[in-house]
MOPAC internal coordinates of N, CA, C and O (Angstrom, degrees):
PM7 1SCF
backbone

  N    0.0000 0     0.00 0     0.00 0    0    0    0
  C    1.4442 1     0.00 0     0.00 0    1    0    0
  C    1.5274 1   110.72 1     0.00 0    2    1    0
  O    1.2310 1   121.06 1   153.01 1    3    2    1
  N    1.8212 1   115.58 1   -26.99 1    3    2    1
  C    1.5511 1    85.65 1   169.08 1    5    3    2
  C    1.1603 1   147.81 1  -105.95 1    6    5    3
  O    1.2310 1   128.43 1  -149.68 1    7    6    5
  N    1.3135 1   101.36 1    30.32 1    7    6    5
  C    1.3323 1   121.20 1   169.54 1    9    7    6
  C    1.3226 1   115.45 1   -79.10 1   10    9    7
  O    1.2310 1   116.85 1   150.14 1   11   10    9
  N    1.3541 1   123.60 1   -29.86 1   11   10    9
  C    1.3129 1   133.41 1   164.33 1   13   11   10
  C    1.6622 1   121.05 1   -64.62 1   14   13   11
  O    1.2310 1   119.32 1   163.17 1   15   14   13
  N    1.2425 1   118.91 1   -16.83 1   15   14   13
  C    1.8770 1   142.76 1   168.23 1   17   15   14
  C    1.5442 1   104.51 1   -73.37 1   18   17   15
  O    1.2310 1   130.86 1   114.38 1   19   18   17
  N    1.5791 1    96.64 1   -65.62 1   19   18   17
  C    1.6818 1   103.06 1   174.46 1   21   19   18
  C    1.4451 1   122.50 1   -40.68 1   22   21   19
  O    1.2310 1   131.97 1   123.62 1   23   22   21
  N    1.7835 1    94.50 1   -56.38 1   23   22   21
  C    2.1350 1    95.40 1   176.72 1   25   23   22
  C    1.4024 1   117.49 1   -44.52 1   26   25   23
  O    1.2310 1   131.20 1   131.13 1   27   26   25
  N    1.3505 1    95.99 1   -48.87 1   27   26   25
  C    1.1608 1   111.74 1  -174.34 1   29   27   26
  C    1.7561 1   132.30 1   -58.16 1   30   29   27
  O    1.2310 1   134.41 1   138.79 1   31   30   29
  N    1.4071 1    89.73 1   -41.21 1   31   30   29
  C    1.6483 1   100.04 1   175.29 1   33   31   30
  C    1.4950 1   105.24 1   -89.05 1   34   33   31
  O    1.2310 1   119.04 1   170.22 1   35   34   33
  N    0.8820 1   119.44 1    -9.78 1   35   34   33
  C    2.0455 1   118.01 1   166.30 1   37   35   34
  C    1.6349 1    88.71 1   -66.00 1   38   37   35
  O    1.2310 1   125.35 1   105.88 1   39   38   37
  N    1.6548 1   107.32 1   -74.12 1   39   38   37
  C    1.5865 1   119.42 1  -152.83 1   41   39   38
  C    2.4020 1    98.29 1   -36.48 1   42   41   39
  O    1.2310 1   138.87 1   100.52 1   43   42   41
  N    1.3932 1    81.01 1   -79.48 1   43   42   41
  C    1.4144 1    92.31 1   169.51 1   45   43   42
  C    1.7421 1   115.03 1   -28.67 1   46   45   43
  O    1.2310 1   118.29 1   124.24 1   47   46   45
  N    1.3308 1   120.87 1   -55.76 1   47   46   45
  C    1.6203 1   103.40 1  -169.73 1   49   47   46
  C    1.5285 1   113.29 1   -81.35 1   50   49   47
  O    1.2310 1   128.18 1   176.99 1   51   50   49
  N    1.2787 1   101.86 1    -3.01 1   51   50   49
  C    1.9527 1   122.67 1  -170.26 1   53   51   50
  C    1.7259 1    94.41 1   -68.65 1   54   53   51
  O    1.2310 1   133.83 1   111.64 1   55   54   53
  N    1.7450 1    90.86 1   -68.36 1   55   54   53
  C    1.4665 1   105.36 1  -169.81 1   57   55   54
  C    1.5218 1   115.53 1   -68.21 1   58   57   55
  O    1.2310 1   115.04 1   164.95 1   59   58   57
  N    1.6994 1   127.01 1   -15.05 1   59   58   57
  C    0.9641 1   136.44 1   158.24 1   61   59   58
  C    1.3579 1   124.94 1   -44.91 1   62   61   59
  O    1.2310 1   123.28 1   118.99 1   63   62   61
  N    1.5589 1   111.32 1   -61.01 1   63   62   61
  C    0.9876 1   134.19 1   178.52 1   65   63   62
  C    1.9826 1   113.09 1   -53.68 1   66   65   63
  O    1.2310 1   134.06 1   124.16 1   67   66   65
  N    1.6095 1    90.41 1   -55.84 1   67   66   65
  C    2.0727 1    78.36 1   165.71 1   69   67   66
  C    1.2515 1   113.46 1   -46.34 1   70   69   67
  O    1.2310 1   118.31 1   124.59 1   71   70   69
  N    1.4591 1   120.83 1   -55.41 1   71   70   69
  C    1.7089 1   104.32 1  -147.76 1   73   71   70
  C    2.0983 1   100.64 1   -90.54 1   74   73   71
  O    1.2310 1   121.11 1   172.51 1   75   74   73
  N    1.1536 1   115.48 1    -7.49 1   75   74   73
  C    1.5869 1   114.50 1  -165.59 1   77   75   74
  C    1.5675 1    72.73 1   -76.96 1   78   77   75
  O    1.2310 1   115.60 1   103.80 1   79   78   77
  N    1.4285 1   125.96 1   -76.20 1   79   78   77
  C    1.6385 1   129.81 1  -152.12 1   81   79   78
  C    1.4564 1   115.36 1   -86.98 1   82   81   79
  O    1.2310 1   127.27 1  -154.91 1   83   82   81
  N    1.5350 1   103.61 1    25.09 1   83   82   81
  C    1.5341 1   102.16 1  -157.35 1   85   83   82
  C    1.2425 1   152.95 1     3.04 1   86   85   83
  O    1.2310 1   118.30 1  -129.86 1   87   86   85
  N    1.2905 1   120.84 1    50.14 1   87   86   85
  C    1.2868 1   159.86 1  -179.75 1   89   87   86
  C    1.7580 1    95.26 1   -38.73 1   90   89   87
  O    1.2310 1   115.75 1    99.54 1   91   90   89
  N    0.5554 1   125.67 1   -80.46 1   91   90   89
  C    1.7024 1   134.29 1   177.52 1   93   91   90
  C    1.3235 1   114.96 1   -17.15 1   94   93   91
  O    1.2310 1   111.32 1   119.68 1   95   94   93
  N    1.4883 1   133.96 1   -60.32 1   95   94   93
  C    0.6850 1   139.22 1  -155.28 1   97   95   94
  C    2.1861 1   107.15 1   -78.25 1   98   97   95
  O    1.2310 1   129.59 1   159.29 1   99   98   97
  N    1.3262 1    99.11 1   -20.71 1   99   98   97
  C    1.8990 1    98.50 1   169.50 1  101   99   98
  C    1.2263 1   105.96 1  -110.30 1  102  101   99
  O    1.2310 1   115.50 1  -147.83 1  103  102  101
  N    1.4817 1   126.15 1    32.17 1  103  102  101
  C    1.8446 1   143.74 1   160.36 1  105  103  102
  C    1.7669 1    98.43 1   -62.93 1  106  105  103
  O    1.2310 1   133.09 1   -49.32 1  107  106  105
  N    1.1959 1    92.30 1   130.68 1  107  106  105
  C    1.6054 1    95.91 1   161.24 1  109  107  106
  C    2.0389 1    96.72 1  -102.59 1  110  109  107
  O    1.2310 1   130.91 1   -16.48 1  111  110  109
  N    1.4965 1    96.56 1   163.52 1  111  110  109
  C    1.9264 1    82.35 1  -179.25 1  113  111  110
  C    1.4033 1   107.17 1   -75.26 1  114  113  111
  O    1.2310 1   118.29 1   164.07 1  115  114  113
  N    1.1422 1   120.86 1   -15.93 1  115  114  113
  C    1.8803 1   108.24 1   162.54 1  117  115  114
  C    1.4726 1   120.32 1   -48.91 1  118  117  115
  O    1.2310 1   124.75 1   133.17 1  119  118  117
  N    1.2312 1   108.49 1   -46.83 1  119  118  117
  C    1.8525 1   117.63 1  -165.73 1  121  119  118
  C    1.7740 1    94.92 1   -86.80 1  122  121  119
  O    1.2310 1   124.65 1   170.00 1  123  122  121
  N    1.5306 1   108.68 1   -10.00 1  123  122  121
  C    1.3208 1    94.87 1   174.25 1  125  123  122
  C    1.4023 1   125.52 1  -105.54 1  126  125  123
  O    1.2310 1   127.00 1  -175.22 1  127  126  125
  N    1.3940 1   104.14 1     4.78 1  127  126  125
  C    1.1070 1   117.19 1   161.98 1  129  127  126
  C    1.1433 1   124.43 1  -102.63 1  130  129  127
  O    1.2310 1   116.46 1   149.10 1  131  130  129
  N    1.6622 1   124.33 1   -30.90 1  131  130  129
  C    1.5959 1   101.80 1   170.45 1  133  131  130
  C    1.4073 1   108.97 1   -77.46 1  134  133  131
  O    1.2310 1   116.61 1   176.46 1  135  134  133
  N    1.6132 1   124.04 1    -3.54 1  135  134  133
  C    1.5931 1   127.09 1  -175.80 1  137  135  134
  C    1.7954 1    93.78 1   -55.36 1  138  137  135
  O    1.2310 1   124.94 1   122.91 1  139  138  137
  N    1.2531 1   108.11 1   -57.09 1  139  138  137
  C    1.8312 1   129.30 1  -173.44 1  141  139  138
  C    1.4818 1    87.88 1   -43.17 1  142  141  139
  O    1.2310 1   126.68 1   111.38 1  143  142  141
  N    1.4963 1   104.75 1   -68.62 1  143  142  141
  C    1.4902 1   104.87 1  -151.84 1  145  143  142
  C    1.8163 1   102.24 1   -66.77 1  146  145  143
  O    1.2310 1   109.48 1   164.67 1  147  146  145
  N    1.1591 1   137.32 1   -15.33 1  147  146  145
  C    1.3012 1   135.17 1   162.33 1  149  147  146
  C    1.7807 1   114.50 1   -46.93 1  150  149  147
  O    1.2310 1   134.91 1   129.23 1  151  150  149
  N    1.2876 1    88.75 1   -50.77 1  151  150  149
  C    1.7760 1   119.53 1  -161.47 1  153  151  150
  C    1.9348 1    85.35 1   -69.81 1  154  153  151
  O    1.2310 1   123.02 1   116.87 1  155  154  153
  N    0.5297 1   111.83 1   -63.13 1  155  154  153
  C    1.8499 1   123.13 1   179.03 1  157  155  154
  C    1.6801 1   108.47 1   -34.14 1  158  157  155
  O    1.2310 1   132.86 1   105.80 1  159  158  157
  N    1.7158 1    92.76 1   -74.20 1  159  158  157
  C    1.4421 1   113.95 1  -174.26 1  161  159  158
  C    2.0092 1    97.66 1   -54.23 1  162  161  159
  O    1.2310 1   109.65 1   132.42 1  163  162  161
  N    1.2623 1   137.03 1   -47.58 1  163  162  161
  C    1.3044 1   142.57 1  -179.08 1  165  163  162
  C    1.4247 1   105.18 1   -56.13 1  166  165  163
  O    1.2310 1   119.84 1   143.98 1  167  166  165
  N    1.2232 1   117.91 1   -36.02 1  167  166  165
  C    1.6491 1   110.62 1  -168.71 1  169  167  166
  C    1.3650 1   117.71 1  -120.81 1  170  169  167
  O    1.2310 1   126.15 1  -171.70 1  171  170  169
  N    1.4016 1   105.79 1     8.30 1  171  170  169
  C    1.6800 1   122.62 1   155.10 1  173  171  170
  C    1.9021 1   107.99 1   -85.93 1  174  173  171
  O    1.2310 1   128.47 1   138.34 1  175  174  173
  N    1.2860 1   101.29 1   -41.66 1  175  174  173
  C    1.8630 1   108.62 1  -171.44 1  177  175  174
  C    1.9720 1    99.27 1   -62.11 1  178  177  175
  O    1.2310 1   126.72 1   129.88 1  179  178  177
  N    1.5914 1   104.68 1   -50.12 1  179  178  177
  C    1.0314 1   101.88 1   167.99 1  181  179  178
  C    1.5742 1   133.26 1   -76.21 1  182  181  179
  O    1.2310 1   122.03 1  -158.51 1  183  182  181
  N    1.0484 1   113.73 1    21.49 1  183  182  181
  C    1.5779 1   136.58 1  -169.02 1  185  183  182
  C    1.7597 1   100.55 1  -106.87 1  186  185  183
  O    1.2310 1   127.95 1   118.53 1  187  186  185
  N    1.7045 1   102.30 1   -61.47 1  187  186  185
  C    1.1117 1   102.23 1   161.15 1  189  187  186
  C    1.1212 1   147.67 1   -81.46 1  190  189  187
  O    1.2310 1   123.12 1   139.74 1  191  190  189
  N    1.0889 1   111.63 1   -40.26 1  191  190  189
  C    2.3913 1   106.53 1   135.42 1  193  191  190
  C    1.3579 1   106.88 1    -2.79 1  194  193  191
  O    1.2310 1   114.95 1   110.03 1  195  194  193
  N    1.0403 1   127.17 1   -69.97 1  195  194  193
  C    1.3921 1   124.73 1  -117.72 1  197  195  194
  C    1.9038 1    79.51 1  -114.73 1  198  197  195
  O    1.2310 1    97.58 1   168.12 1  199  198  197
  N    1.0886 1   157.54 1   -11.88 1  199  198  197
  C    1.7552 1   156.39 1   114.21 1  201  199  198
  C    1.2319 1   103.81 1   -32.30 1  202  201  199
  O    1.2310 1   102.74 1   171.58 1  203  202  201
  N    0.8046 1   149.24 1    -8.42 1  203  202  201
  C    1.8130 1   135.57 1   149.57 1  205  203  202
  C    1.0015 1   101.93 1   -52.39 1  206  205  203
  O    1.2310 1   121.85 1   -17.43 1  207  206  205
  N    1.7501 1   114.06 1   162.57 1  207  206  205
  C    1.4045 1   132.07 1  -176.69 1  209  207  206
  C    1.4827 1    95.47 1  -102.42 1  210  209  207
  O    1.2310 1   122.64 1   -49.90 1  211  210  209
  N    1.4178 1   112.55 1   130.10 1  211  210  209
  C    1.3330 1   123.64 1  -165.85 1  213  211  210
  C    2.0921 1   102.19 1   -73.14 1  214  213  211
  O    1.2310 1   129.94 1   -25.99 1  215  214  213
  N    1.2713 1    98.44 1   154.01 1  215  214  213
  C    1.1420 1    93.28 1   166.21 1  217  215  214
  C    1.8966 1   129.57 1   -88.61 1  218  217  215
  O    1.2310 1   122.75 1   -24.92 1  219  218  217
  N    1.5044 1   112.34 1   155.08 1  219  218  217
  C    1.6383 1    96.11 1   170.33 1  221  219  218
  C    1.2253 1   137.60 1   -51.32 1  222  221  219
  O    1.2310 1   118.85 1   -62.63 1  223  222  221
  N    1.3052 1   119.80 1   117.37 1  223  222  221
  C    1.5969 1   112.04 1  -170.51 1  225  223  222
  C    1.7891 1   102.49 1  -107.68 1  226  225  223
  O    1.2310 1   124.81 1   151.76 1  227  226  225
  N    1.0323 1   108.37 1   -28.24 1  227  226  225
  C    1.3890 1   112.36 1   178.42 1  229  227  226
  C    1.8184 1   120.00 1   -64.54 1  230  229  227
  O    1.2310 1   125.77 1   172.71 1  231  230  229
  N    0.9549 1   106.52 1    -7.29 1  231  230  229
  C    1.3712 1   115.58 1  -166.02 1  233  231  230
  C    1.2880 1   130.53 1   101.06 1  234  233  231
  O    1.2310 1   122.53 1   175.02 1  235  234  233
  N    1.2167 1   112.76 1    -4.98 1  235  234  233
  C    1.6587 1   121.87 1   160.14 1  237  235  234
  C    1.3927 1   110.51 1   -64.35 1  238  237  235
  O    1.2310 1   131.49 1   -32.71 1  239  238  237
  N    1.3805 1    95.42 1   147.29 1  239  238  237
  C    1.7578 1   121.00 1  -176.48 1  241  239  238
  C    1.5802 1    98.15 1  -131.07 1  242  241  239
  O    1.2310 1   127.97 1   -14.69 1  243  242  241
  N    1.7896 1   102.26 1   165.31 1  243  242  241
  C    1.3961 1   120.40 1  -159.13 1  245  243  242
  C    2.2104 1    78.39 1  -124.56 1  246  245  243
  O    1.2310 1   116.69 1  -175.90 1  247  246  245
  N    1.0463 1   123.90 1     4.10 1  247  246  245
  C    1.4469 1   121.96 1  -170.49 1  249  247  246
  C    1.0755 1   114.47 1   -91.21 1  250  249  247
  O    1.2310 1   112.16 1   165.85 1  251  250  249
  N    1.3954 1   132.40 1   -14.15 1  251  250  249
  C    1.1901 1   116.12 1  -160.45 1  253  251  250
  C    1.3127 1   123.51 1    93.25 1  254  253  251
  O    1.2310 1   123.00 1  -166.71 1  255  254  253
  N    0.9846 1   111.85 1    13.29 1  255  254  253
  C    1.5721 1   111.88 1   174.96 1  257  255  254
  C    1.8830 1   110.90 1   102.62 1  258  257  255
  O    1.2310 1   123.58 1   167.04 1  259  258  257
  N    1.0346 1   110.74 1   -12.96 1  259  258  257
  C    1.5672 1   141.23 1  -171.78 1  261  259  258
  C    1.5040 1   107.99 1   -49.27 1  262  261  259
  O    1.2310 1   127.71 1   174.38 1  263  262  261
  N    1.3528 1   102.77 1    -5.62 1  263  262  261
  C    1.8115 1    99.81 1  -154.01 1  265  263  262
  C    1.4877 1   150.29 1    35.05 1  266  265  263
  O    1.2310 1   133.07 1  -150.07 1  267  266  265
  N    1.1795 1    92.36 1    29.93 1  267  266  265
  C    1.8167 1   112.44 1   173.63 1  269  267  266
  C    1.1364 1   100.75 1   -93.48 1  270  269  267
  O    1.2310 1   129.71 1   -31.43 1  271  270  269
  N    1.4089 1    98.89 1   148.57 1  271  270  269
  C    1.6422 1    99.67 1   165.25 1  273  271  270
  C    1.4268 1   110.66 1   -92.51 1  274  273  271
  O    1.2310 1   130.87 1     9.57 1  275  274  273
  N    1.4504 1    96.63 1  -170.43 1  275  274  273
  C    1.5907 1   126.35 1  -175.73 1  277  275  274
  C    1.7463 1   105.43 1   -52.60 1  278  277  275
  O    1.2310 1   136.27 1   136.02 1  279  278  277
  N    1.6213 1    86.11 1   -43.98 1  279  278  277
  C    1.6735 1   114.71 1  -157.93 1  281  279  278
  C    1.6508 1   108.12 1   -80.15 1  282  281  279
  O    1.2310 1   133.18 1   135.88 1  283  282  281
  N    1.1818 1    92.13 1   -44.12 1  283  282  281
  C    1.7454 1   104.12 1  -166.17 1  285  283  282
  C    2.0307 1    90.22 1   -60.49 1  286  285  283
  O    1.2310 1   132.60 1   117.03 1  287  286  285
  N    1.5603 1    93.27 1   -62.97 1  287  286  285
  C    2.1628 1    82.80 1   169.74 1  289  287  286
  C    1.2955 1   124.26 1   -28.20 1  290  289  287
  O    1.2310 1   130.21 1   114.42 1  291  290  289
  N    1.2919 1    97.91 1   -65.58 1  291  290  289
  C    1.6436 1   105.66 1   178.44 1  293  291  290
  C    1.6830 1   121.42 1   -47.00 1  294  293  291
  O    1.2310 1   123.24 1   154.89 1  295  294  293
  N    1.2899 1   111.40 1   -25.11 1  295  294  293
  C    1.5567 1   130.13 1   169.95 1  297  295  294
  C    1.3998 1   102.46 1   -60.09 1  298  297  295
  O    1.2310 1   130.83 1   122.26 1  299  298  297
  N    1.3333 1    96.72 1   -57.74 1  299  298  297
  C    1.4896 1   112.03 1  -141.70 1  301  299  298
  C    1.6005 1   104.99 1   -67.85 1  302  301  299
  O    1.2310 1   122.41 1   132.57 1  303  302  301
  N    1.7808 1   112.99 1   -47.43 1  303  302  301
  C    1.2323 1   130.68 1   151.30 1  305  303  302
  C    1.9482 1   123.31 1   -38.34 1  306  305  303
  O    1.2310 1   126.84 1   155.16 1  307  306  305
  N    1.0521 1   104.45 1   -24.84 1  307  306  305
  C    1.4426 1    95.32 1   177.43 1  309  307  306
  C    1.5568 1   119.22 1  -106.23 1  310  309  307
  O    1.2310 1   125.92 1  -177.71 1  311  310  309
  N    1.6646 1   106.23 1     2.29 1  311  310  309
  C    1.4727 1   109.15 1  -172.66 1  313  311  310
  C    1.9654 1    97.98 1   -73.16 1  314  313  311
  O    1.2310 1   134.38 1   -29.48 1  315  314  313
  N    1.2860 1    89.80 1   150.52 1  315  314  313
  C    1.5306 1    92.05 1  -178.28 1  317  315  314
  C    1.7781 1   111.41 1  -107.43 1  318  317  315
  O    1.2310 1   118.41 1   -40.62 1  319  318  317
  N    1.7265 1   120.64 1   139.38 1  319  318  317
  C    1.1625 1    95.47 1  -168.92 1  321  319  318
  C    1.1253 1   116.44 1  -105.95 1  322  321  319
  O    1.2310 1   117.90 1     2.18 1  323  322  321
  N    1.2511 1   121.60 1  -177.82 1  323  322  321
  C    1.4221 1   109.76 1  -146.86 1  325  323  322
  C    1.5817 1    92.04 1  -139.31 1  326  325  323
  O    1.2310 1   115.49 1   -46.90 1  327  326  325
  N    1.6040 1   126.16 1   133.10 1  327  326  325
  C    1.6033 1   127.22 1  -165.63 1  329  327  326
  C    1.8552 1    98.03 1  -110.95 1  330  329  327
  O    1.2310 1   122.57 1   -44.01 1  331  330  329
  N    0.7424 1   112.68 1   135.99 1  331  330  329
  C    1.6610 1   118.77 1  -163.21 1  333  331  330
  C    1.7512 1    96.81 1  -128.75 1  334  333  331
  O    1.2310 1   120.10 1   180.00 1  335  334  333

């Protein structure tokens, strides 16, 4: 569910932002269309964020009993290595 707050509070401070500083009104329809297509691309990325499989928060592990988390893998998987 808060990924659905997040879209939302981008969309809201986006469209805020036109009418408080009136931004809109010195738009050519190019800049007002990739403005849209920004607004789109932001609340699709966070659309798909939020379709990931959540990690264990309860204390469940995917290890085997190992006591790592879900998360700490996901760490562990993105460290890059380094040849010395």
């Amino acid at each position: 569910m808060v990924p659905v707050f997040q879209a939302f509070w981008i969309v809201f401070s986006v469209i805020s932002g036109l009418v408080v500083y009136d931004e809109a009104k010195d738009m050519s329809q190019e800049e007002a269309g990739m403005f849209t297509l920004g607004v789109i691309v932001t609340v699709a990325g966070v659309y798909s964020l939020s379709q990931r499989p959540h990690a264990a928060l309860d204390g469940d592990s995917t290890d085997g009993g190992q006591g790592h988390s879900t998360i700490q893998h996901a760490r562990a998987s993105l460290a890059i290595p380094v040849q010395v």
